[in-house]
Backbone as a chain_set.jsonl record, in Angstrom:
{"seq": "XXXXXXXXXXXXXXXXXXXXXXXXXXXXXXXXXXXXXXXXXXXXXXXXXXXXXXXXXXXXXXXXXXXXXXXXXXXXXXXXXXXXXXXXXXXXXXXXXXXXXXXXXXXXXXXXXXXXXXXXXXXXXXXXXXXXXXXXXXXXXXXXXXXXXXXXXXXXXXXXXXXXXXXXXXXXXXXXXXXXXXXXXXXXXXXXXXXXXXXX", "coords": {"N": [[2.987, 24.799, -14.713], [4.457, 22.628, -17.16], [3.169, 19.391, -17.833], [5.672, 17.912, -19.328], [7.444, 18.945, -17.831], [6.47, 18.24, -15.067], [7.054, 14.894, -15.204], [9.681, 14.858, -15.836], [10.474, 15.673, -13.736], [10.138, 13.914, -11.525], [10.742, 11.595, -12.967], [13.666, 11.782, -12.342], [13.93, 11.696, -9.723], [13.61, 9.041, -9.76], [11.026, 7.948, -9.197], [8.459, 5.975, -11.026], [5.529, 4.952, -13.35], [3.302, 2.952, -12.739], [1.513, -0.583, -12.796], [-0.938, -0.789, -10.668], [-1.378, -2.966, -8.527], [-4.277, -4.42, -7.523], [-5.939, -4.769, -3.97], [-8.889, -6.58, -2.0], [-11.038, -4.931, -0.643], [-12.393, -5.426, 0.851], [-11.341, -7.211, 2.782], [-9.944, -8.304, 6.11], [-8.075, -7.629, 8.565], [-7.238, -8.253, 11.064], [-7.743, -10.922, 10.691], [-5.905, -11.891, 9.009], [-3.519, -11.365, 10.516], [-3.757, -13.047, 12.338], [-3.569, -15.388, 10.894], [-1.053, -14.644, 9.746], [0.41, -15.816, 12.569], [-0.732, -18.099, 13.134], [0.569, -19.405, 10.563], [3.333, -18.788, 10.96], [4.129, -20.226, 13.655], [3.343, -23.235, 13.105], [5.093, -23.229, 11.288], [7.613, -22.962, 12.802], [7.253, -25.928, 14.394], [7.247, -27.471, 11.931], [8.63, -26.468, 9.722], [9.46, -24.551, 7.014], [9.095, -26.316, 4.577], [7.27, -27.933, 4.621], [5.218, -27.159, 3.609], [2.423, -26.332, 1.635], [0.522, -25.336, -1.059], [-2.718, -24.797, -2.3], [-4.662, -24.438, -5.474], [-7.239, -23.455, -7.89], [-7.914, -22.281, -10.9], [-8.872, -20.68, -14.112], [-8.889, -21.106, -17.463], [-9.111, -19.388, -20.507], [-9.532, -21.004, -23.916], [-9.624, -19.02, -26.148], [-6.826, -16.905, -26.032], [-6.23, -13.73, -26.673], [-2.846, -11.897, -27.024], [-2.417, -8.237, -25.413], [-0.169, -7.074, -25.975], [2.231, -5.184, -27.994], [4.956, -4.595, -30.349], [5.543, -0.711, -31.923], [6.278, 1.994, -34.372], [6.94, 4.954, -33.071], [3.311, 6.657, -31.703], [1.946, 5.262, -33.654], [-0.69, 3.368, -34.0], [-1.418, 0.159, -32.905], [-2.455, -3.303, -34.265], [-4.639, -6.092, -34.048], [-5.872, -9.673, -33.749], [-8.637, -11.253, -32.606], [-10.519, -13.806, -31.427], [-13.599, -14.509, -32.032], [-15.744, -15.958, -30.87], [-16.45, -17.295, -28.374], [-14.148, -19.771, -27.119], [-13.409, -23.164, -25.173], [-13.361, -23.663, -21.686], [-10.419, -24.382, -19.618], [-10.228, -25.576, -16.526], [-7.438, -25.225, -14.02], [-6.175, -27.11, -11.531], [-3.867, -28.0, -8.962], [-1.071, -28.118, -6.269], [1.792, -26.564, -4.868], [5.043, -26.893, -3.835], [6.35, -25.051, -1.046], [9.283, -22.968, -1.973], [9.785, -24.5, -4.062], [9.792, -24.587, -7.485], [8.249, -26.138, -9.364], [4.877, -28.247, -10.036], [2.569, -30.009, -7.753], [0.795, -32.682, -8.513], [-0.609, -31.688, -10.868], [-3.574, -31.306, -12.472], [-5.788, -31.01, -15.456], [-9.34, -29.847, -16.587], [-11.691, -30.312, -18.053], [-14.588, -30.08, -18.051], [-17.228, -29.127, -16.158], [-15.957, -27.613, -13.035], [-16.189, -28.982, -9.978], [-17.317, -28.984, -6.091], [-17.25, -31.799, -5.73], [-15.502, -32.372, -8.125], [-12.911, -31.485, -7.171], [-12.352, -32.582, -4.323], [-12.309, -35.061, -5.032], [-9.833, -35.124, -7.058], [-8.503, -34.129, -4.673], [-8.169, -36.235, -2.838], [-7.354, -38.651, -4.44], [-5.165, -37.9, -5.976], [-3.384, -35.451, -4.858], [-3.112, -35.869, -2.836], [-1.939, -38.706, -2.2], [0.929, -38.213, -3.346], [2.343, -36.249, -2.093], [5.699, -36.789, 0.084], [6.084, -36.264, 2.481], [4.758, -35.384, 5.373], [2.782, -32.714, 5.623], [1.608, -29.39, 5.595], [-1.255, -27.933, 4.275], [-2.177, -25.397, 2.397], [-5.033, -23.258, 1.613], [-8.035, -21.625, -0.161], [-10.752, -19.673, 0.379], [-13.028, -20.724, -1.2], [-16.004, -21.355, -2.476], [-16.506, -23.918, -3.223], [-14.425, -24.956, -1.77], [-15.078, -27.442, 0.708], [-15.334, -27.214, 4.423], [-15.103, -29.175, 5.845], [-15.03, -31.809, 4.761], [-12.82, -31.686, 3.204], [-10.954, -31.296, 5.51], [-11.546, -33.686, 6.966], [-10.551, -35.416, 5.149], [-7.87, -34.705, 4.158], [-6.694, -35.068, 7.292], [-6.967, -37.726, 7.764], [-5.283, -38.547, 6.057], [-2.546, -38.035, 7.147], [-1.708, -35.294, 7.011], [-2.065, -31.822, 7.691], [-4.38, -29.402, 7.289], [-4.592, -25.397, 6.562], [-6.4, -22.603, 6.36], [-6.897, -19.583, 4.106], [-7.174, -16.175, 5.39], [-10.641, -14.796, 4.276], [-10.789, -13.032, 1.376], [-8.243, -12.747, 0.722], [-6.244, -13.848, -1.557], [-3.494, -12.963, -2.336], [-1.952, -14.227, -0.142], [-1.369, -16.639, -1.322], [1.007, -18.783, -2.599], [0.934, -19.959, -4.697], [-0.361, -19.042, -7.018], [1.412, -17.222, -7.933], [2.679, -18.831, -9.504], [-0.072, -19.386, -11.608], [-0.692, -16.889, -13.016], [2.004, -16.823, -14.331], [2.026, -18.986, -16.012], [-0.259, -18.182, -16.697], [0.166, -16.206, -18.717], [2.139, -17.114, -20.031], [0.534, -19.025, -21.936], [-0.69, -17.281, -23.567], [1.427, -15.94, -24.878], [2.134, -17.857, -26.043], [2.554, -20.046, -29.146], [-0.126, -20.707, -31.516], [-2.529, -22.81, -30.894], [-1.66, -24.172, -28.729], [-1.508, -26.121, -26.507], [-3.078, -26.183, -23.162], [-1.807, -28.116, -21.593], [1.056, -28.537, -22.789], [2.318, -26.102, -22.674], [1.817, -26.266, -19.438], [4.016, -27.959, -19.359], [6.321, -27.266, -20.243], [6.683, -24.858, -18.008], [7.336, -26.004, -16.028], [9.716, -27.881, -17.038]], "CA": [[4.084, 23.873, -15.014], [3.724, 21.204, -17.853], [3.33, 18.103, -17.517], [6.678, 17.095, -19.186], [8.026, 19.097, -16.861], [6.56, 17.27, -14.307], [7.572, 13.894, -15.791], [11.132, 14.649, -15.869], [11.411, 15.682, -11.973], [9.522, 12.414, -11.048], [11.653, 10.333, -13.506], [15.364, 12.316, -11.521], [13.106, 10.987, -8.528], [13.422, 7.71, -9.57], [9.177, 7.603, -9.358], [7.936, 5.547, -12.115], [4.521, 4.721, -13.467], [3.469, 1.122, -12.529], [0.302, -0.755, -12.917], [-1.826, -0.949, -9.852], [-1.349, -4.174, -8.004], [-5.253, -4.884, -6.842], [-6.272, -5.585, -3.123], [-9.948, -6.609, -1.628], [-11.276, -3.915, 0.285], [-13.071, -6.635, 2.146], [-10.152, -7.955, 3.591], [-9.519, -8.168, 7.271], [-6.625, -7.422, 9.039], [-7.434, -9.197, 12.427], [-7.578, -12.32, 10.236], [-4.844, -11.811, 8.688], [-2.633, -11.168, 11.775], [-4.038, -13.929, 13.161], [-3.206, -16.322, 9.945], [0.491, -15.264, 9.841], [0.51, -16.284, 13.511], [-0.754, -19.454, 13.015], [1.519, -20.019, 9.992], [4.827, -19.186, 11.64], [3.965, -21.331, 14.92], [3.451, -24.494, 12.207], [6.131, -23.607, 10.135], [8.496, -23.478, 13.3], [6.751, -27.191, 14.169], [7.375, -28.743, 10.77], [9.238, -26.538, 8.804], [8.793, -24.422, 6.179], [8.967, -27.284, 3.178], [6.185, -29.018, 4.481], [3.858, -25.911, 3.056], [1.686, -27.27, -0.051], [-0.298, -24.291, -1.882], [-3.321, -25.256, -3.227], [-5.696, -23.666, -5.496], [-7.252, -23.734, -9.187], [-7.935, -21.34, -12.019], [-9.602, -21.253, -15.51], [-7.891, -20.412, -18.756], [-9.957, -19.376, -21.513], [-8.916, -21.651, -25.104], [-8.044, -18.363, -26.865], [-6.356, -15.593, -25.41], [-5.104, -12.732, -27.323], [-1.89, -10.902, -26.584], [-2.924, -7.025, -25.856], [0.95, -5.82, -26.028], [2.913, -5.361, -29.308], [6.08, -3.248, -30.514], [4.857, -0.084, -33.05], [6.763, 3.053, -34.031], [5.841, 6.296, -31.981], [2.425, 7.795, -33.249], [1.574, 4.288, -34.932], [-1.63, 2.218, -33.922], [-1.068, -1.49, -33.605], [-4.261, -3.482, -34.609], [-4.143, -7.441, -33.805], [-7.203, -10.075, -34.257], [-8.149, -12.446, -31.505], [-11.33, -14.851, -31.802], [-15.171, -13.488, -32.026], [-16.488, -17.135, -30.302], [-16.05, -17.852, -26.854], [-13.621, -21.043, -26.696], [-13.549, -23.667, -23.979], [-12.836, -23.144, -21.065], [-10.148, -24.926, -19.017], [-9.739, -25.297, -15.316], [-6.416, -26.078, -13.644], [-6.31, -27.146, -10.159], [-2.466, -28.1, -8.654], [-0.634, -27.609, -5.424], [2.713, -26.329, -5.024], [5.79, -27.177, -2.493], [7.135, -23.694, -0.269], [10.281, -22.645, -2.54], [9.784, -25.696, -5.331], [8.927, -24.608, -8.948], [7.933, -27.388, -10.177], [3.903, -28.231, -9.866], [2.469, -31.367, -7.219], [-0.349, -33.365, -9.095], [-1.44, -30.739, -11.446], [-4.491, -31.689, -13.61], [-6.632, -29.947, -16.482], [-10.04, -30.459, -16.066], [-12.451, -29.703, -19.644], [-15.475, -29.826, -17.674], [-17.344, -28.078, -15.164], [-15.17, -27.791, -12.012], [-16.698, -28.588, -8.236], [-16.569, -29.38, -4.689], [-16.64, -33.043, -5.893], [-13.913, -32.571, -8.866], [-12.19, -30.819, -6.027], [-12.351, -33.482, -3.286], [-11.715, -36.668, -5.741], [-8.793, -34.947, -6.836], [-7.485, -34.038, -3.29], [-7.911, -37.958, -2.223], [-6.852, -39.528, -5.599], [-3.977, -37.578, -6.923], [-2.576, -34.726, -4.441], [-2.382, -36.427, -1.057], [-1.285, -40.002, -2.135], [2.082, -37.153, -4.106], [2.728, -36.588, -0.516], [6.222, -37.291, 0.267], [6.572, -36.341, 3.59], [3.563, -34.517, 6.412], [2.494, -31.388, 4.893], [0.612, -28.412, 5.931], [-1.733, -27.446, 2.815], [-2.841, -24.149, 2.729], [-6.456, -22.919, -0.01], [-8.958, -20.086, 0.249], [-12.596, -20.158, 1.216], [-14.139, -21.05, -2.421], [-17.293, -22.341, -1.97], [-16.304, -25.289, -3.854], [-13.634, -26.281, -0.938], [-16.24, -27.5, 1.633], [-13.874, -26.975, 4.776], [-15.398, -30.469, 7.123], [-14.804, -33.032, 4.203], [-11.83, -31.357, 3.248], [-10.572, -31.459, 6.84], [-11.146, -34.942, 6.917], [-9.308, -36.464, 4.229], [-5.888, -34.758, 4.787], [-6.276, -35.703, 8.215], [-6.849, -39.058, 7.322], [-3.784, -38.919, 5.401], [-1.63, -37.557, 8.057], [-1.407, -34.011, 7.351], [-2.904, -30.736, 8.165], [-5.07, -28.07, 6.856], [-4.807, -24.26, 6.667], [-7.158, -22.101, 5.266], [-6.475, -18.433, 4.054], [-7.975, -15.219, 5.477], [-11.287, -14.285, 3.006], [-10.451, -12.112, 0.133], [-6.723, -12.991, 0.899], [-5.637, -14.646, -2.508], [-2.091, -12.399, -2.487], [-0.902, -14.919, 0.307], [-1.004, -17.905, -1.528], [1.89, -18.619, -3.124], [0.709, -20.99, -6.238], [-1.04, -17.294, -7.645], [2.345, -16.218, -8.917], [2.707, -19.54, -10.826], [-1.105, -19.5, -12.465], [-0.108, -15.659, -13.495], [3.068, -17.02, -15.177], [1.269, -20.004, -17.008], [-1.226, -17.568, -18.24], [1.56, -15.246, -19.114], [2.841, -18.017, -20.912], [-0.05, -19.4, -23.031], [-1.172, -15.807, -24.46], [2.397, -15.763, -25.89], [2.703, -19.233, -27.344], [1.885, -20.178, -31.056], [-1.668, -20.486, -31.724], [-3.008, -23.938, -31.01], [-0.539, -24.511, -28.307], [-2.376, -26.502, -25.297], [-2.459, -25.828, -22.184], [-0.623, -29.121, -21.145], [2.305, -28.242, -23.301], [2.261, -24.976, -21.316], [2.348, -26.738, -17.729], [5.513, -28.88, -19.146], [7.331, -26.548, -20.512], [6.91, -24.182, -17.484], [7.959, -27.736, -14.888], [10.65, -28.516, -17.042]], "C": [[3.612, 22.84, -16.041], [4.173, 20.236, -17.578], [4.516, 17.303, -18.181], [7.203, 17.879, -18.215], [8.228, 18.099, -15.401], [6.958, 15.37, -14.221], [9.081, 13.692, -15.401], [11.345, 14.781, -14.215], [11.179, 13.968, -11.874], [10.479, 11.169, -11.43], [13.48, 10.804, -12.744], [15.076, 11.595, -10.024], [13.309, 9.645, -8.705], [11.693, 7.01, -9.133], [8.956, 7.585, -10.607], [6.635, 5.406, -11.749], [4.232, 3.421, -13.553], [2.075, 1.174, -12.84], [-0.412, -1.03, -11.457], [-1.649, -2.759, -9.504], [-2.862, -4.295, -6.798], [-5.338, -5.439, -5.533], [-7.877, -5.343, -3.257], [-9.832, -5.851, -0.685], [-11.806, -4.416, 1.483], [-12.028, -7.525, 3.164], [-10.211, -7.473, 5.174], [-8.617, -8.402, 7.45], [-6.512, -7.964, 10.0], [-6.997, -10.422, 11.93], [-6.778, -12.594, 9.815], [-3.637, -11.907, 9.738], [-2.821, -12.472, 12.011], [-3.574, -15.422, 12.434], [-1.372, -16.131, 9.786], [1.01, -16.12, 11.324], [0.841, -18.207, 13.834], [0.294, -20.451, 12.194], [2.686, -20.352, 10.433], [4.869, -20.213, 13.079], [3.943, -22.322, 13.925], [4.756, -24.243, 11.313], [7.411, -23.89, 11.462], [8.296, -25.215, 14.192], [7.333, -28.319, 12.918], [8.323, -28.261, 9.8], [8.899, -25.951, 7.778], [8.325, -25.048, 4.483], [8.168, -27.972, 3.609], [4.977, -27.823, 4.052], [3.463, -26.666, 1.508], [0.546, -26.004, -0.215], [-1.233, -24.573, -2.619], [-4.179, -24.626, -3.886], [-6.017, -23.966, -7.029], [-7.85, -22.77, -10.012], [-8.182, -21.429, -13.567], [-8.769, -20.54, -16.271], [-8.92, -20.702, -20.129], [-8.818, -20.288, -23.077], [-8.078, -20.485, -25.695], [-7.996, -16.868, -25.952], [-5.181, -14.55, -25.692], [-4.228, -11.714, -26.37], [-2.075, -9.377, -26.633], [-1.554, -6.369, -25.844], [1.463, -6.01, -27.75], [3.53, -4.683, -29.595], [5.153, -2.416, -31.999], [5.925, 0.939, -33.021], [5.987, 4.323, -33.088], [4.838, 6.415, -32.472], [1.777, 6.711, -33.596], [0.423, 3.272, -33.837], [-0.892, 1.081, -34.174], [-2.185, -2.451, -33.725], [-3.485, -5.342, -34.401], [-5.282, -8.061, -33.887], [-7.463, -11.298, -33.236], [-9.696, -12.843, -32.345], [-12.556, -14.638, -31.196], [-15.595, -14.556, -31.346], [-15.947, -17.353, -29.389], [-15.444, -19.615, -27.165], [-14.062, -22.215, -25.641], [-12.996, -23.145, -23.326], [-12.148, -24.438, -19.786], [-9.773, -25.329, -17.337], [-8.394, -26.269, -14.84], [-6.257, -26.276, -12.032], [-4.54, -28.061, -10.067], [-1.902, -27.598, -6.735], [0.869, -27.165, -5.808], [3.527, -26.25, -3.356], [6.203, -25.418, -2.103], [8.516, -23.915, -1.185], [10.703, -23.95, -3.641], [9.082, -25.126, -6.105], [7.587, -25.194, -9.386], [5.935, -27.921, -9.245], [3.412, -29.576, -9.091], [1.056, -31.327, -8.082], [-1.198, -32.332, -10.399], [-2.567, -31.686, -12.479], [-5.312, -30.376, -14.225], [-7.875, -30.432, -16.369], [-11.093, -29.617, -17.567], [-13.584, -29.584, -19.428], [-16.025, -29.248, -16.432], [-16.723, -28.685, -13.682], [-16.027, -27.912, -10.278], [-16.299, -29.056, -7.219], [-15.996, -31.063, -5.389], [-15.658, -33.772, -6.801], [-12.886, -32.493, -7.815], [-11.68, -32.231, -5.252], [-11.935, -34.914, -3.949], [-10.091, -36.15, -6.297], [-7.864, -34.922, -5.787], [-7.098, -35.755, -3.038], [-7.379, -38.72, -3.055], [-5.459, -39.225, -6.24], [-3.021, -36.884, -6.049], [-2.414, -35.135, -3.526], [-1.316, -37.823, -1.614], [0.385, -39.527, -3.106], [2.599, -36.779, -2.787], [3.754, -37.237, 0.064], [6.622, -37.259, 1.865], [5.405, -35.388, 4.195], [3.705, -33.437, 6.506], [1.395, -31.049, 5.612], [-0.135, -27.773, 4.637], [-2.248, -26.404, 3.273], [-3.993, -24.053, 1.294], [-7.018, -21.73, 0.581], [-10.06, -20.731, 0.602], [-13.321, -20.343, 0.112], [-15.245, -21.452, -1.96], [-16.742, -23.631, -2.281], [-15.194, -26.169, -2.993], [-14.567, -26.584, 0.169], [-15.146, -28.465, 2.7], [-14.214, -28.704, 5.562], [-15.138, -31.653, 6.029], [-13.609, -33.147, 3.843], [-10.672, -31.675, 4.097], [-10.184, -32.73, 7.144], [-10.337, -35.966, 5.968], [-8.286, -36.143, 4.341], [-5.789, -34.898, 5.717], [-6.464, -37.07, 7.977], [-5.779, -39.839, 7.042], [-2.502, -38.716, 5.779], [-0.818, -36.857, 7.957], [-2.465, -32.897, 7.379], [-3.852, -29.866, 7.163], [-5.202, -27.098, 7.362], [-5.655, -23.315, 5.822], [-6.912, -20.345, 5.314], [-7.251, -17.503, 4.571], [-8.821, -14.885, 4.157], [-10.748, -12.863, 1.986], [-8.625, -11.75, 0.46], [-5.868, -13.648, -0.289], [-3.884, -13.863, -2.502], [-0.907, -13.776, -1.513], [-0.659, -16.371, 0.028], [0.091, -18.115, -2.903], [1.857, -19.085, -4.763], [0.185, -19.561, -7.359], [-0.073, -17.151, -8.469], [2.633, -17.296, -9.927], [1.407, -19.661, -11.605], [-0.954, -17.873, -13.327], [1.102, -15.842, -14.942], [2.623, -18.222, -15.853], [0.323, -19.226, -17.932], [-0.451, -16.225, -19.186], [2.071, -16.255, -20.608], [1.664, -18.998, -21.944], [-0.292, -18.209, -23.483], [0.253, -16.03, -25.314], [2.937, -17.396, -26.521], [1.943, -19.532, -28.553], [0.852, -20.566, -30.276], [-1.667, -22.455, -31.942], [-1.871, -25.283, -29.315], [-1.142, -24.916, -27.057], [-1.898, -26.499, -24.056], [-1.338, -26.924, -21.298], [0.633, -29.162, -21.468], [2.842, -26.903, -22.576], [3.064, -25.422, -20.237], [3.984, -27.613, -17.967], [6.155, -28.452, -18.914], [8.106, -25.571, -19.107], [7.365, -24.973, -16.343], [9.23, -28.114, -15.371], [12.191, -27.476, -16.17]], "O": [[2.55, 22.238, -15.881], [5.306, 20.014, -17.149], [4.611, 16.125, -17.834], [7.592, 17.067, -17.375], [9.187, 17.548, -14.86], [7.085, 14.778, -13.149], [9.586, 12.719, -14.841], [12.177, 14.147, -13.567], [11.98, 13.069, -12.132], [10.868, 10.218, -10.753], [14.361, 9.944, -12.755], [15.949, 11.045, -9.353], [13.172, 8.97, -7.684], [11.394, 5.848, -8.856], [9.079, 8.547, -11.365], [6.224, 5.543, -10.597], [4.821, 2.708, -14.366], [1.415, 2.184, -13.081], [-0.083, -2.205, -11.294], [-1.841, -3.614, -10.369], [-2.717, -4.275, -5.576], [-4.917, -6.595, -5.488], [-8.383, -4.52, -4.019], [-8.88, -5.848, 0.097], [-11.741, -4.046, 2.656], [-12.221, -8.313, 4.089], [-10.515, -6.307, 5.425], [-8.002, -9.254, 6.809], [-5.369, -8.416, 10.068], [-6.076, -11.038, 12.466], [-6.49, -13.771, 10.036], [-2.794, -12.77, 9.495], [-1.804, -13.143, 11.84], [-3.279, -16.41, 13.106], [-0.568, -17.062, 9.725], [1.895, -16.972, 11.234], [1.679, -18.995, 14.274], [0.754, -21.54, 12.536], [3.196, -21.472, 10.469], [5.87, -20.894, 13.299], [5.145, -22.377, 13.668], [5.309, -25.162, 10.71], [8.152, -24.859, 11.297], [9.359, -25.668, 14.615], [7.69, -29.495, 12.985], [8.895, -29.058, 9.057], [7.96, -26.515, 7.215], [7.617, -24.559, 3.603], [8.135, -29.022, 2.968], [3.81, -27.983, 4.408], [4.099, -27.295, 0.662], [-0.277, -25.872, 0.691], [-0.904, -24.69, -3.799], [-4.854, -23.952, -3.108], [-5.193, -24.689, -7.589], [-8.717, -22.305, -9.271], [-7.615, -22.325, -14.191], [-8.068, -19.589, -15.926], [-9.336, -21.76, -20.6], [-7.599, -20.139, -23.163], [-6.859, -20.426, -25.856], [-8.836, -16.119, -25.454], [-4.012, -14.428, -25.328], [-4.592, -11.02, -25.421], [-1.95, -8.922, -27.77], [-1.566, -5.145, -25.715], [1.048, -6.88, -28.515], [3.083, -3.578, -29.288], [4.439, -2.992, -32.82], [6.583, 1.032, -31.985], [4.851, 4.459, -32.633], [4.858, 6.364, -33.702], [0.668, 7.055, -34.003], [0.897, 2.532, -32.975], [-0.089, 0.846, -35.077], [-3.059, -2.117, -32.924], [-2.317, -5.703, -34.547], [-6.17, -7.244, -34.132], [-6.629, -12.188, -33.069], [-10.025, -12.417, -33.452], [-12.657, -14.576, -29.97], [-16.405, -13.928, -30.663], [-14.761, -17.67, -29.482], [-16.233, -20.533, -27.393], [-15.231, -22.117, -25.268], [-12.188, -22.275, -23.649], [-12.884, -25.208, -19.169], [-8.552, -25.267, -17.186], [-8.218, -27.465, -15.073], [-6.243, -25.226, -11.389], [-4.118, -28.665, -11.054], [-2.519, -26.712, -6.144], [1.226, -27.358, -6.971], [3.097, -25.859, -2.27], [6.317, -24.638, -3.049], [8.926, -25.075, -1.173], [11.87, -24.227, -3.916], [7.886, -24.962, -5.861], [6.434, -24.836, -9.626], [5.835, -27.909, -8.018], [3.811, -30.553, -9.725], [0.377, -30.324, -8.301], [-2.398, -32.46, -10.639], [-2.198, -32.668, -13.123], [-5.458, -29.241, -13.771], [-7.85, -31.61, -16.012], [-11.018, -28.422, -17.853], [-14.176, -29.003, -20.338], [-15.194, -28.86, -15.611], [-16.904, -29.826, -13.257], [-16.344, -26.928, -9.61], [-15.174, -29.544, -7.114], [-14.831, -31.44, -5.522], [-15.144, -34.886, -6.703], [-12.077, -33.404, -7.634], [-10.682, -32.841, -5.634], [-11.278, -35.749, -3.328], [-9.151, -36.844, -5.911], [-6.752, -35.449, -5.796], [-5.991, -36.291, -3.069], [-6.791, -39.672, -2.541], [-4.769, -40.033, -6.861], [-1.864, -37.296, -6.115], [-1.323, -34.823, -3.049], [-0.103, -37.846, -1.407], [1.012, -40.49, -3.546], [3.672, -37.351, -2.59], [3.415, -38.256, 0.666], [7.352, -38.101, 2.387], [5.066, -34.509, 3.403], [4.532, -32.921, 7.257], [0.524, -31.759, 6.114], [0.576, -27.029, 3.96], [-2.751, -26.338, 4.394], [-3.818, -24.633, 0.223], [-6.613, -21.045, 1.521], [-10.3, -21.876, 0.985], [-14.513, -20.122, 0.325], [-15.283, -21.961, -0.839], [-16.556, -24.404, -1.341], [-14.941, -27.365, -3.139], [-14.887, -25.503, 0.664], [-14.513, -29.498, 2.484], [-13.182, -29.347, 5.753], [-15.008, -32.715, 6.638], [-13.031, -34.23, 3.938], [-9.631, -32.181, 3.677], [-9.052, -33.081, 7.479], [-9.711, -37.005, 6.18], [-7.448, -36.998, 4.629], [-4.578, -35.002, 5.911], [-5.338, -37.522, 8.185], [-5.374, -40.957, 7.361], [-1.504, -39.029, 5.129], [0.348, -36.991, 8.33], [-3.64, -33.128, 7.093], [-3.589, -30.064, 5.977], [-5.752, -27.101, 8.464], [-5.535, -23.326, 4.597], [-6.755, -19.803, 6.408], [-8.415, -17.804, 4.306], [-8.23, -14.696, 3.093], [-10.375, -11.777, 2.43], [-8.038, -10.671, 0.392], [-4.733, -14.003, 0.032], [-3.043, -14.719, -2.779], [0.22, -14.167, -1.817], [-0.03, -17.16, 0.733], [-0.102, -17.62, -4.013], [2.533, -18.683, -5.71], [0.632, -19.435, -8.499], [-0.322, -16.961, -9.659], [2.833, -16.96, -11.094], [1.723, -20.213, -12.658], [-1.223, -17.978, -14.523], [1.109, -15.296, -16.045], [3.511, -18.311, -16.701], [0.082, -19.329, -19.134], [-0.794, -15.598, -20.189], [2.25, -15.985, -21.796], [2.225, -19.728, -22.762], [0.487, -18.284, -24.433], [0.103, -16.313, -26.503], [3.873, -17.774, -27.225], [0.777, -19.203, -28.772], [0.735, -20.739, -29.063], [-1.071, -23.147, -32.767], [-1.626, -26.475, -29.131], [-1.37, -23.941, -26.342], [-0.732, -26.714, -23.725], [-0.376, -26.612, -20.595], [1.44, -29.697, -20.709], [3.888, -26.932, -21.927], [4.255, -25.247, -19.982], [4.833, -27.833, -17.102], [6.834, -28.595, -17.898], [9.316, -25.424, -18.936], [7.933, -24.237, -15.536], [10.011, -28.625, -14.568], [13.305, -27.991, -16.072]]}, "num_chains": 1, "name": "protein.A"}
């Protein structure tokens, strides 16, 4: 049989060709179980708008676009930048079913627990309009007992995600669509103009 053959059943099938949506093989499923558990018991407690998503992510300066329209048959050739750029990190939370980004900052130098932790206490708790459940992953860089203590301090909670669990945090699909969205903006176009545009 050839392979357009097989093409065309598949496509009468309504079976397309997608890209692979990546999990960790390392993942547990116990922990997992055990983390929606916990979530839905707190969310029927508080609610699911007191959820706060937190997490942060680097964005290289330049970052060429690898798609482009061509006729059939036709190579498309494009030119990105032979020198490693800077590199920016963005750290941000985000409300359960709100767009729009809590405290986001850009950060031009190297990112750690103690960028981390002066941000949490300086910018994203005291944004805090009402007693939130924050959810993060297990970075090294969140160090969970100091952590712990300052949003309790501030009089709300902490959740932390099952390891190699990044799919269930919700802020993911907006750092995806920010970097979505600098690759395709003019050339020179910073990432702060980025975060507006994608808030306004």
């Amino acid at each position: 049989m050839r392979a357009s053959a097989i093409c065309y059943a598949l496509k009468k099938m309504k079976i397309t060709r997608k890209k692979k949506e990546f999990r960790y093989r390392e993942r547990n499923r116990e922990e997992r179980i055990q983390y929606y558990q916990t979530l839905r018991n707190l969310i029927k407690a508080h609610g699911s708008k007191s959820l706060v998503c937190i997490d942060e992510s680097g964005f290289e300066e330049f970052h060429a676009c690898v798609y482009a329209w061509s006729k059939k048959g036709r190579k498309v050739y494009g030119e990105r930048q032979g020198k490693r750029g800077k590199r920016e990190n963005l750290v941000a939370g985000r409300r359960k079913g709100n767009k729009d980004l809590i405290a986001p900052m850009v950060f031009t130098v190297r990112f750690n627990a103690e960028s981390f932790e002066g941000w949490l206490a300086l910018y994203l708790l005291p944004s805090l309009t009402i007693p939130s459940i924050l959810i993060m992953d297990n970075a090294p860089i969140h160090r969970k007992t100091a952590i712990r203590l300052l949003v309790e301090e501030a009089g709300h909670q902490i959740i932390f995600l099952p390891k190699y669990s990044p799919d269930l945090n919700d802020i993911e699909h907006d750092f995806s669509a920010l970097k979505r969205a600098k690759m395709y903006a003019s050339p020179g176009t910073s990432l702060d103009e980025v975060i507006r545009a994608y808030c306004a």
